[in-house]
KEVEX-259101 format. One record per residue: residue number from 1; residue in one letter; x, y, z of N, C-alpha, C in turn. Coordinates in steps of 0.05 Angstrom, whole numbers. Example, Ala and Ser with C-alpha at 12.3 -4.5 7.8 and 13.67 -1.06 7.14 Angstrom:
2
+------+--------+--------+--------+--------+--------+--------+--------+--------+--------+--------+
! pavo ! dodren !   n_xx !   n_yy !   n_zz !  ca_xx !  ca_yy !  ca_zz !   c_xx !   c_yy !   c_zz !
+------+--------+--------+--------+--------+--------+--------+--------+--------+--------+--------+
!    1 !      A !    264 !   -114 !    156 !    246 !    -90 !    156 !    264 !    -66 !    156 !
!    2 !      S !    257 !    -45 !    142 !    273 !    -21 !    143 !    258 !      1 !    157 !
+------+--------+--------+--------+--------+--------+--------+--------+--------+--------+--------+
//
This chain:
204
+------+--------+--------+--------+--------+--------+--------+--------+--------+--------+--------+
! pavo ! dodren !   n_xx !   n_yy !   n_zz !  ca_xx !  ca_yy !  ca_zz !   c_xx !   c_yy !   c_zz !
+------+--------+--------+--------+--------+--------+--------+--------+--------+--------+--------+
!    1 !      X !    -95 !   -127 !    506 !    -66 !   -124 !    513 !    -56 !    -96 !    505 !
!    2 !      X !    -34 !    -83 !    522 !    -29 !    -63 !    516 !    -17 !    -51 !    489 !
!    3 !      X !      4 !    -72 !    477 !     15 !    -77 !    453 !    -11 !    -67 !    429 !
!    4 !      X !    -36 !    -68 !    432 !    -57 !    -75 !    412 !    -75 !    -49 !    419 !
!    5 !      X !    -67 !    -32 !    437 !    -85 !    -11 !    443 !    -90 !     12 !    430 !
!    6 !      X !    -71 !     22 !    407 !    -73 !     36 !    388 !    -87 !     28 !    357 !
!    7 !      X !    -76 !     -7 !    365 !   -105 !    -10 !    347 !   -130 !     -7 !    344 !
!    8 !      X !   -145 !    -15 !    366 !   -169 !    -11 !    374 !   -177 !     23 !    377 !
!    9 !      X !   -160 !     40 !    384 !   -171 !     64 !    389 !   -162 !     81 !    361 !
!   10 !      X !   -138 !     80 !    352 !   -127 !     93 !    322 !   -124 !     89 !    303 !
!   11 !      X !   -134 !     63 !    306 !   -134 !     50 !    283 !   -107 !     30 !    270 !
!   12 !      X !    -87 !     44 !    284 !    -57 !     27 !    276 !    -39 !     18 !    309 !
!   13 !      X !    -31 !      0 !    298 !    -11 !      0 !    325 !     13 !    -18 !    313 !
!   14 !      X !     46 !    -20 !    324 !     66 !    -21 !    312 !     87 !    -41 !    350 !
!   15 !      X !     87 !    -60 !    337 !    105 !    -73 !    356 !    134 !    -93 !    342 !
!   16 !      X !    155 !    -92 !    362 !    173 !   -105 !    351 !    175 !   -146 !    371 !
!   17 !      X !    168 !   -160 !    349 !    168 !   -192 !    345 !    202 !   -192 !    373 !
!   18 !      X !    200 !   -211 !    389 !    222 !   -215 !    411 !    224 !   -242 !    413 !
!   19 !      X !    203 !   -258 !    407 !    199 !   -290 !    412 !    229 !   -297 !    387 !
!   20 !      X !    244 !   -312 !    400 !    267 !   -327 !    392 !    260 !   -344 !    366 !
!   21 !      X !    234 !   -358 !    368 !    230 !   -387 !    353 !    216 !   -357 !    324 !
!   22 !      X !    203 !   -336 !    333 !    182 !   -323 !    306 !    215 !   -318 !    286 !
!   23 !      X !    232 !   -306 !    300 !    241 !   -289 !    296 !    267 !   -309 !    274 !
!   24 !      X !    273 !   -324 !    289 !    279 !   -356 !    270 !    265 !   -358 !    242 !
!   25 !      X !    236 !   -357 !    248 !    227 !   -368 !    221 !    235 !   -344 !    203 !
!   26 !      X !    225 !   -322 !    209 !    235 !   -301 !    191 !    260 !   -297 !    175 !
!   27 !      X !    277 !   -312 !    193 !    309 !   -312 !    179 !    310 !   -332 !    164 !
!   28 !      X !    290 !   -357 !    165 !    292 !   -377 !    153 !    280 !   -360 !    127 !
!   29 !      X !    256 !   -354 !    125 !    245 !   -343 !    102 !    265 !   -325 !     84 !
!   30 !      X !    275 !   -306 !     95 !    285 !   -294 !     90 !    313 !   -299 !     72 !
!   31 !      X !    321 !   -330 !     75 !    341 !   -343 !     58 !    329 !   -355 !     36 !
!   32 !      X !    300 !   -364 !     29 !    287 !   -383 !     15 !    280 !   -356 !    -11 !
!   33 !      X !    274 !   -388 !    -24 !    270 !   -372 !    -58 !    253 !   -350 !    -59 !
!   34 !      X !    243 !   -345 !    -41 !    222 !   -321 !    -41 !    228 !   -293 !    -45 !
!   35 !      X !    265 !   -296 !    -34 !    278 !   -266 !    -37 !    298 !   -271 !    -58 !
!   36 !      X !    297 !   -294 !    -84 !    311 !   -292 !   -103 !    294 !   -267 !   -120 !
!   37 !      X !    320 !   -261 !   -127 !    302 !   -228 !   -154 !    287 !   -243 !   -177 !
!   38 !      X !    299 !   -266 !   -183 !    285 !   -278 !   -210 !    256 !   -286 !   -205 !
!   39 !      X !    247 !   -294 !   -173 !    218 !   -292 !   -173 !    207 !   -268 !   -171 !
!   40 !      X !    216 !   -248 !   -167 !    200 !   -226 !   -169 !    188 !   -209 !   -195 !
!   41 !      X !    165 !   -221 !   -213 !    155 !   -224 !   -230 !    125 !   -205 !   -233 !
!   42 !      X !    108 !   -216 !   -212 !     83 !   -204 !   -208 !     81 !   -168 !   -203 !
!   43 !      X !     80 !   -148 !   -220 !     86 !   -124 !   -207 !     56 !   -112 !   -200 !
!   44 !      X !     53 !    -95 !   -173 !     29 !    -82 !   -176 !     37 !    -58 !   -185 !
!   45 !      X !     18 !    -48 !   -204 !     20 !    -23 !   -227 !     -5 !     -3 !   -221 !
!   46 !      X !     -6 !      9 !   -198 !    -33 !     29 !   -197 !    -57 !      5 !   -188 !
!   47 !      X !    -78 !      0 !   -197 !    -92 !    -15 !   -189 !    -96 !    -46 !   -198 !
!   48 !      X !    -70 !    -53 !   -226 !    -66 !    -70 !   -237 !    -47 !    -93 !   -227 !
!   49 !      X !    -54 !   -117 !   -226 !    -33 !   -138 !   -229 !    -20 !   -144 !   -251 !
!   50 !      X !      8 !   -135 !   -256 !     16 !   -151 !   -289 !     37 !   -167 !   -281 !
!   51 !      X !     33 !   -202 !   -290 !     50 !   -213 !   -299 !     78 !   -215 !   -308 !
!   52 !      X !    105 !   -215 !   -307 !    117 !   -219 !   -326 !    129 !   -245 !   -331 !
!   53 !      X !    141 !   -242 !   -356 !    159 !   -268 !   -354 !    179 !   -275 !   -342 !
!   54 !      X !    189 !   -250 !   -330 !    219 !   -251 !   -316 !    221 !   -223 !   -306 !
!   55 !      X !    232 !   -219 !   -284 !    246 !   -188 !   -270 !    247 !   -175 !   -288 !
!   56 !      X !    269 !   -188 !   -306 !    293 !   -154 !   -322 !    264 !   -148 !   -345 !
!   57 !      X !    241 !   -163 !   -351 !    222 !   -156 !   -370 !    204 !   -125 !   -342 !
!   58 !      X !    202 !   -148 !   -318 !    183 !   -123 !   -307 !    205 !   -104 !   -304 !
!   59 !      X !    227 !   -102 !   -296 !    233 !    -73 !   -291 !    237 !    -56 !   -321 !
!   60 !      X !    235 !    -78 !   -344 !    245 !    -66 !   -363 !    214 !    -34 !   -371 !
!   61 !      X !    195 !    -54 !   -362 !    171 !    -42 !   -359 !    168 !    -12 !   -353 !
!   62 !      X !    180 !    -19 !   -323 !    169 !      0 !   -305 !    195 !     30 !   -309 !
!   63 !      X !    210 !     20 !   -323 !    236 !     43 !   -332 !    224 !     52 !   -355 !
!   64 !      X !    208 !     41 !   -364 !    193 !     51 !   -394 !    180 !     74 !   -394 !
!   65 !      X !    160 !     60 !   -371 !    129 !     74 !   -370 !    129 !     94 !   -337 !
!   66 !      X !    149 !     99 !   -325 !    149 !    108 !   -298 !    145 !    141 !   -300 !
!   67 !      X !    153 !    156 !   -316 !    154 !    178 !   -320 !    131 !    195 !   -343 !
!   68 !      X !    114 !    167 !   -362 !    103 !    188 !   -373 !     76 !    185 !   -354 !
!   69 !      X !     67 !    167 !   -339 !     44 !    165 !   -315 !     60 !    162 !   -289 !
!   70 !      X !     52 !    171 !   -261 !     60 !    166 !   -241 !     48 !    148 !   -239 !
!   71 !      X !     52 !    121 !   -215 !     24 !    101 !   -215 !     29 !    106 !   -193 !
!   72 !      X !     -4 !    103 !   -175 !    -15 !    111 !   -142 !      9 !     89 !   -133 !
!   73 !      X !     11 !     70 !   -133 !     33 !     49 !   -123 !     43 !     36 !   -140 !
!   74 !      X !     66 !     19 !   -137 !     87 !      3 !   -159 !    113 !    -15 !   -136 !
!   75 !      X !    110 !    -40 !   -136 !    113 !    -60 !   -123 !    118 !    -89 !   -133 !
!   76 !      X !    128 !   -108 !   -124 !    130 !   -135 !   -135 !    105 !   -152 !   -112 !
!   77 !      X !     98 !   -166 !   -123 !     79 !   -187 !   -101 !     85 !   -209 !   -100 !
!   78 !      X !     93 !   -224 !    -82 !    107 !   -264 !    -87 !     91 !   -272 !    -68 !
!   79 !      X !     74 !   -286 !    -72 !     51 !   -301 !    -65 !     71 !   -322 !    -48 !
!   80 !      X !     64 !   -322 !    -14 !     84 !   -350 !     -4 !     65 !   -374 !      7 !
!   81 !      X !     71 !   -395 !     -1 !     47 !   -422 !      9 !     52 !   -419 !     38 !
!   82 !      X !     35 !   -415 !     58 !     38 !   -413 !     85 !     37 !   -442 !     89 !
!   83 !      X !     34 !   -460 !     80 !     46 !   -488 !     90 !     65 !   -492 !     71 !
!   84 !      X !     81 !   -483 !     64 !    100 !   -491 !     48 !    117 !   -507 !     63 !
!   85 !      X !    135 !   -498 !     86 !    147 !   -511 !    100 !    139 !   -502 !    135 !
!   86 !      X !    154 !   -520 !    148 !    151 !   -505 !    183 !    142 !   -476 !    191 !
!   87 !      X !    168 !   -460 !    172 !    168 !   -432 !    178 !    149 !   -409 !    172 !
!   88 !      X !    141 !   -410 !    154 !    119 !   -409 !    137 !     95 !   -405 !    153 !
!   89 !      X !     83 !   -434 !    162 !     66 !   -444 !    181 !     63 !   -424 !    206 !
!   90 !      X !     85 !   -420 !    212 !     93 !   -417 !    251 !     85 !   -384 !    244 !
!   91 !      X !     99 !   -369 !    217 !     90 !   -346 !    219 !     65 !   -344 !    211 !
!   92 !      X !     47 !   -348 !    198 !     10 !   -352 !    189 !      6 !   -351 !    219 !
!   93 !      X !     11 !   -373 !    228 !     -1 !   -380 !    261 !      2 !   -354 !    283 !
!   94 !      X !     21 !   -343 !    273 !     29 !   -329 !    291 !     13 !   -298 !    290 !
!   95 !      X !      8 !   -291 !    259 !     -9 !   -269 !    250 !    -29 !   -280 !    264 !
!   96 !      X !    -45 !   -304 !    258 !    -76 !   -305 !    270 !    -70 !   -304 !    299 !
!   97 !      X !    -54 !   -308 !    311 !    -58 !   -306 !    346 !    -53 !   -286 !    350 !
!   98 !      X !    -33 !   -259 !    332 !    -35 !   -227 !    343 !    -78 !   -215 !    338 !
!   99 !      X !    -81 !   -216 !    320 !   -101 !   -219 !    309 !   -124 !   -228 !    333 !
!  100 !      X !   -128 !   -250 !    340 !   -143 !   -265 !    360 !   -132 !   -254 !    392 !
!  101 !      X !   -113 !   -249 !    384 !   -113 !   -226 !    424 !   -123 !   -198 !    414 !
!  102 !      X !   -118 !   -190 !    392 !   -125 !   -158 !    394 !   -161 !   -157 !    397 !
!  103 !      X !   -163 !   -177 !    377 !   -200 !   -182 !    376 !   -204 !   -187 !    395 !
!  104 !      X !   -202 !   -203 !    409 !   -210 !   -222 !    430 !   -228 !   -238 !    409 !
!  105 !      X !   -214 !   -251 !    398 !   -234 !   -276 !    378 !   -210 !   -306 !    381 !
!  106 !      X !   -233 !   -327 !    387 !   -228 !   -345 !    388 !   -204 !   -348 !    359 !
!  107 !      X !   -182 !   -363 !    356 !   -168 !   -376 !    334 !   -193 !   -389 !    316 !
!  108 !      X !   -201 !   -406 !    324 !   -226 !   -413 !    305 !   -250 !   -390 !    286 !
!  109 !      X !   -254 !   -375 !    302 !   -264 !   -350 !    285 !   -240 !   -335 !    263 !
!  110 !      X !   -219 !   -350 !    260 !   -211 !   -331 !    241 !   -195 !   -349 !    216 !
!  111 !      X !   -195 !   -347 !    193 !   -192 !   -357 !    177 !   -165 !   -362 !    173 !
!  112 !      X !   -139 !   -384 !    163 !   -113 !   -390 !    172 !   -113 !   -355 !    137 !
!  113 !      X !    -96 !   -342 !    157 !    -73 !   -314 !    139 !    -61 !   -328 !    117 !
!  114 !      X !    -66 !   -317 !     94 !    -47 !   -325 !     72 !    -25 !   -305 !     72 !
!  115 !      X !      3 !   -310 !     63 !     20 !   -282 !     57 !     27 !   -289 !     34 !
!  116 !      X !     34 !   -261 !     31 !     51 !   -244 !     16 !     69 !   -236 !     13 !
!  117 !      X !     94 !   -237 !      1 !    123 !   -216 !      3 !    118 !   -199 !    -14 !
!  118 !      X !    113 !   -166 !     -9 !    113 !   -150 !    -20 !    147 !   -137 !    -22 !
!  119 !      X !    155 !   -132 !    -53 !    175 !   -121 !    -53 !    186 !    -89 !    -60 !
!  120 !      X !    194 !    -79 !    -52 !    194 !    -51 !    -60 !    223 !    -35 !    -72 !
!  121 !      X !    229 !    -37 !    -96 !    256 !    -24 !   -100 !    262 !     -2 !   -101 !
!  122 !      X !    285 !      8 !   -102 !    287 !     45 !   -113 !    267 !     47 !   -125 !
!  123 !      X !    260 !     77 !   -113 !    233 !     92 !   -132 !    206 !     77 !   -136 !
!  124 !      X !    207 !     62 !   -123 !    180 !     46 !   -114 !    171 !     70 !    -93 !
!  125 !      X !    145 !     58 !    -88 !    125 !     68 !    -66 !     97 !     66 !    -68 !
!  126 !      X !     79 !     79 !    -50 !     52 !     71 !    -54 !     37 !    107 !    -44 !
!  127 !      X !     28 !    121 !    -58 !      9 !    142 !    -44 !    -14 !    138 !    -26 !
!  128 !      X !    -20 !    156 !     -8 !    -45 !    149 !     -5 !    -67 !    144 !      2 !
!  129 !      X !    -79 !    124 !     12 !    -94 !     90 !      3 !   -102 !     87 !     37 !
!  130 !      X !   -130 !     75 !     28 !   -133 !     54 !     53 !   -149 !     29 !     36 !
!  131 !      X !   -139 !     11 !     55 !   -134 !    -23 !     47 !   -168 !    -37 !     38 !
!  132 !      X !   -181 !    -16 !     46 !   -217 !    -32 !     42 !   -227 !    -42 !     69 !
!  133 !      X !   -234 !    -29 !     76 !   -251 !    -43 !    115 !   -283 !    -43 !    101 !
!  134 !      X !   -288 !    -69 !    118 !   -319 !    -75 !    115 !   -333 !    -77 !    132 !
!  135 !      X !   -329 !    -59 !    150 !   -342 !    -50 !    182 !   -343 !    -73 !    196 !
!  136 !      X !   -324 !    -95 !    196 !   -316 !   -117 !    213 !   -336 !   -136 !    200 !
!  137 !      X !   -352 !   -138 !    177 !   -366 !   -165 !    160 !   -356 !   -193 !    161 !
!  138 !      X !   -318 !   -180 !    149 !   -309 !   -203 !    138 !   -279 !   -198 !    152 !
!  139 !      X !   -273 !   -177 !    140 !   -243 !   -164 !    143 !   -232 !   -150 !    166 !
!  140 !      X !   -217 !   -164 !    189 !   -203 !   -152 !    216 !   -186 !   -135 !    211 !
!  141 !      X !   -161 !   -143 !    197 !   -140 !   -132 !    199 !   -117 !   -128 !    177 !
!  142 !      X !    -95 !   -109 !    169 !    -88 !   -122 !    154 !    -60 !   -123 !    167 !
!  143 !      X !    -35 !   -140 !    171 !    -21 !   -150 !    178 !     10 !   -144 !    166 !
!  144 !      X !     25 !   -125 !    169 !     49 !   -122 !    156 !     76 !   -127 !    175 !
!  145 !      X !    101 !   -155 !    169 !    113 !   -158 !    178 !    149 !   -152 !    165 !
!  146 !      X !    162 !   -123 !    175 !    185 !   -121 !    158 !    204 !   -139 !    172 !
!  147 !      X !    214 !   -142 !    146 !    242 !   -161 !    141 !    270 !   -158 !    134 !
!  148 !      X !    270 !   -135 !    135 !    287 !   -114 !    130 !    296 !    -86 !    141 !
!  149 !      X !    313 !    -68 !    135 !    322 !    -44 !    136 !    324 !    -27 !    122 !
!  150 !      X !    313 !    -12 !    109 !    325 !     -3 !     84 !    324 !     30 !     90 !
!  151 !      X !    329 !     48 !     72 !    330 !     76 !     62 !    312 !     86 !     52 !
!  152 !      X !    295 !    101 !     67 !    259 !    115 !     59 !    249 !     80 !     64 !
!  153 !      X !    220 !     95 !     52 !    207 !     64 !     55 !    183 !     67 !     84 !
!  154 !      X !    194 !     89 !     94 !    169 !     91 !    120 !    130 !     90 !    114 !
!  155 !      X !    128 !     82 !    134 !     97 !     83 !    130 !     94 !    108 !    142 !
!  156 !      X !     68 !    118 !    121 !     63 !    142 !    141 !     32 !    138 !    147 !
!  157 !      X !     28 !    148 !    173 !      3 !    144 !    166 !    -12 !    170 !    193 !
!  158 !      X !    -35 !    166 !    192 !    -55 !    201 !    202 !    -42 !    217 !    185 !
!  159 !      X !    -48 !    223 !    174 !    -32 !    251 !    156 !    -15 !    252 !    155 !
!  160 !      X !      3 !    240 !    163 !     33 !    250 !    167 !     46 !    254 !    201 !
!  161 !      X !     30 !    247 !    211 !     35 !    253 !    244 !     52 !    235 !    255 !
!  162 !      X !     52 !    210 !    242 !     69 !    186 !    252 !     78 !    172 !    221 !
!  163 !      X !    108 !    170 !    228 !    125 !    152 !    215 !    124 !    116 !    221 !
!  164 !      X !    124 !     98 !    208 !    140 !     85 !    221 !    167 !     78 !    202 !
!  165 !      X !    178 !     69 !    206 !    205 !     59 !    200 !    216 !     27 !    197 !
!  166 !      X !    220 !     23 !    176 !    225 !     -4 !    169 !    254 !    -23 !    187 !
!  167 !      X !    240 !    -40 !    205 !    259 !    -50 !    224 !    251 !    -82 !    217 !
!  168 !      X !    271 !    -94 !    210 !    275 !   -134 !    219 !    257 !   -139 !    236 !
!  169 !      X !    226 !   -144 !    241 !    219 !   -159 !    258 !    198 !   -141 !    274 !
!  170 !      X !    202 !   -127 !    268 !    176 !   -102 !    268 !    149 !   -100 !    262 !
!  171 !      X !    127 !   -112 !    275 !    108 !   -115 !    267 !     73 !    -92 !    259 !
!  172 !      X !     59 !    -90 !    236 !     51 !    -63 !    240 !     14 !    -78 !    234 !
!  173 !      X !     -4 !    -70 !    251 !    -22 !    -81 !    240 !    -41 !    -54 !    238 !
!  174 !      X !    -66 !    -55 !    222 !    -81 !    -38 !    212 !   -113 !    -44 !    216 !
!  175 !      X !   -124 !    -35 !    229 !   -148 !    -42 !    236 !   -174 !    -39 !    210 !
!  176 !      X !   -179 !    -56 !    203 !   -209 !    -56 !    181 !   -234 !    -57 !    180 !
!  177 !      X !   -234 !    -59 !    220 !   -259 !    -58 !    225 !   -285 !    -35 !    222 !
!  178 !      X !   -262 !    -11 !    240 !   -276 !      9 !    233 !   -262 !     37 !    232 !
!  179 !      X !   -237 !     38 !    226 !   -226 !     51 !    224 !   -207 !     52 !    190 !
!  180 !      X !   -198 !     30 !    179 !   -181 !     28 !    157 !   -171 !     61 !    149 !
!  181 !      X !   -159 !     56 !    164 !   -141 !     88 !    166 !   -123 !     97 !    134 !
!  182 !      X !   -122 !    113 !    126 !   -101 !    126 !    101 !    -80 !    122 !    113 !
!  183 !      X !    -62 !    112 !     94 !    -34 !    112 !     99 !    -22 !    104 !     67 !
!  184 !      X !     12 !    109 !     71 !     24 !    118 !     46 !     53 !    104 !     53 !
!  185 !      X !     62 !     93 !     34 !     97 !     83 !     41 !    114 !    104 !     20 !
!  186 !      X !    134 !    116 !     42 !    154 !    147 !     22 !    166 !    128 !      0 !
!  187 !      X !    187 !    137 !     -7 !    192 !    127 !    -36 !    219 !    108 !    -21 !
!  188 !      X !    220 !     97 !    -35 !    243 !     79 !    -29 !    268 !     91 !    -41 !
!  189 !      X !    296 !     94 !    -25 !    325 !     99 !    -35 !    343 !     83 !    -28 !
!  190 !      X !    361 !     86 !    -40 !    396 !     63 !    -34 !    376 !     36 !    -63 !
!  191 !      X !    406 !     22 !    -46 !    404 !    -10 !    -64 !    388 !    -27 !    -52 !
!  192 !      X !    384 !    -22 !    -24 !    364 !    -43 !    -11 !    336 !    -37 !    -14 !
!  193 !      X !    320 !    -56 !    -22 !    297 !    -56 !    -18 !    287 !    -56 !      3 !
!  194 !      X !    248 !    -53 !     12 !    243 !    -55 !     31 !    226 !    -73 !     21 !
!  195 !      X !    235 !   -102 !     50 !    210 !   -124 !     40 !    188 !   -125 !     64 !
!  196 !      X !    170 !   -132 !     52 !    150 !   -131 !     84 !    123 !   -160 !     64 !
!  197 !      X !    133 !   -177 !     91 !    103 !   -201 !     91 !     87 !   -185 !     97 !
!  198 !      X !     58 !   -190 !     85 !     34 !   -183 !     87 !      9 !   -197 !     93 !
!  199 !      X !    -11 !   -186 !    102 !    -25 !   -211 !    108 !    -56 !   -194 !    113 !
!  200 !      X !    -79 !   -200 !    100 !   -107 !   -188 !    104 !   -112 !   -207 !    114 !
!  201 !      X !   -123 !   -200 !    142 !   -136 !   -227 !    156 !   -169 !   -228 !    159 !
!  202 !      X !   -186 !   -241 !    156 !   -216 !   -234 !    151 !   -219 !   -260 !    166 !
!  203 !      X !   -248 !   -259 !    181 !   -262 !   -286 !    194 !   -263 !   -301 !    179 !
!  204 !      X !   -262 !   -327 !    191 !   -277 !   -350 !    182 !   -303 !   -354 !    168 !
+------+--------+--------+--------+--------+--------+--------+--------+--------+--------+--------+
//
């Protein structure tokens, strides 16, 4: 499909979600405990996961230690049960069927998407990085869905040749087969965060 043709040849390709019922669940998500601040606990710190007991402990953290190390990335992670409820579900389902047209792989070849809400506040960001491709072994794709609008926060990715821009419903996928391209998210500004579901999708 044409939508998927920059994946296959550049490695990235960037479409905006129009289906009425996806675009539903997202708003549904988007009210659920997932975007309370008090779960946002798990921080990624450079190549580390740390725990906390509570937000105001991780940010107390990351206001500590932000300036005498830069870290390559710094982020919150909220792990979401893709069957938790309906919505949940309908979006997993819906990653594996972008996924399964761009492949051309049966739904059964591919393993049900777990997500992620990655969170990103002021002065967050990520340098960088590519996500780990295993010349199509295990790992297709990796799957980023924003949920938001915010201030900075763009993906960049080829060097810098293309932006994208954080839009509600905006979908960005990343090829792992044989390309897992470099790319970098600018720094985040304002009060809004930028949130974006995530999703590494690998075969069955």
């Amino acid at each position: 499909m044409e939508k998927y043709k920059n994946l296959l040849e550049k490695g990235c390709c960037n479409f905006e979600i129009t289906d009425s019922k996806i675009l539903k669940s997202l708003e549904e998500i988007s009210k659920s405990e997932y975007f309370e601040k008090e779960n946002w606990v798990r921080l990624r710190w450079s190549q580390w996961g740390i725990q906390f007991l509570n937000n105001e402990e991780a940010l107390d953290f990351v206001n500590e230690y932000k300036d005498l190390k830069e870290p390559s990335q710094v982020y919150f992670q909220v792990p979401i049960n893709k069957n938790d409820n309906v919505h949940t579900k309908t979006i997993s389902d819906e990653i594996k069927n972008y996924v399964s047209e761009a492949y051309g792989l049966k739904e059964s070849e591919i393993h049900p998407p777990a997500l992620t809400l990655n969170v990103y506040l002021n002065g967050f960001h990520i340098q960088n990085h590519r996500d780990g491709g295993d010349g199509g072994a295990s790992r297709l794709s990796a799957v980023l869905i924003y949920m938001n609008e915010c201030e900075g926060g763009e993906l960049v990715i080829h060097g810098g040749e293309e932006t994208i821009v954080p839009k509600f419903g905006r979908v960005v996928m990343i090829d792992l087969t044989k390309h897992d391209i470099e790319h970098a998210v600018n720094l985040i500004k304002g009060d809004n965060p930028r949130i974006v579901l995530v999703s590494f999708v690998n075969k069955s």
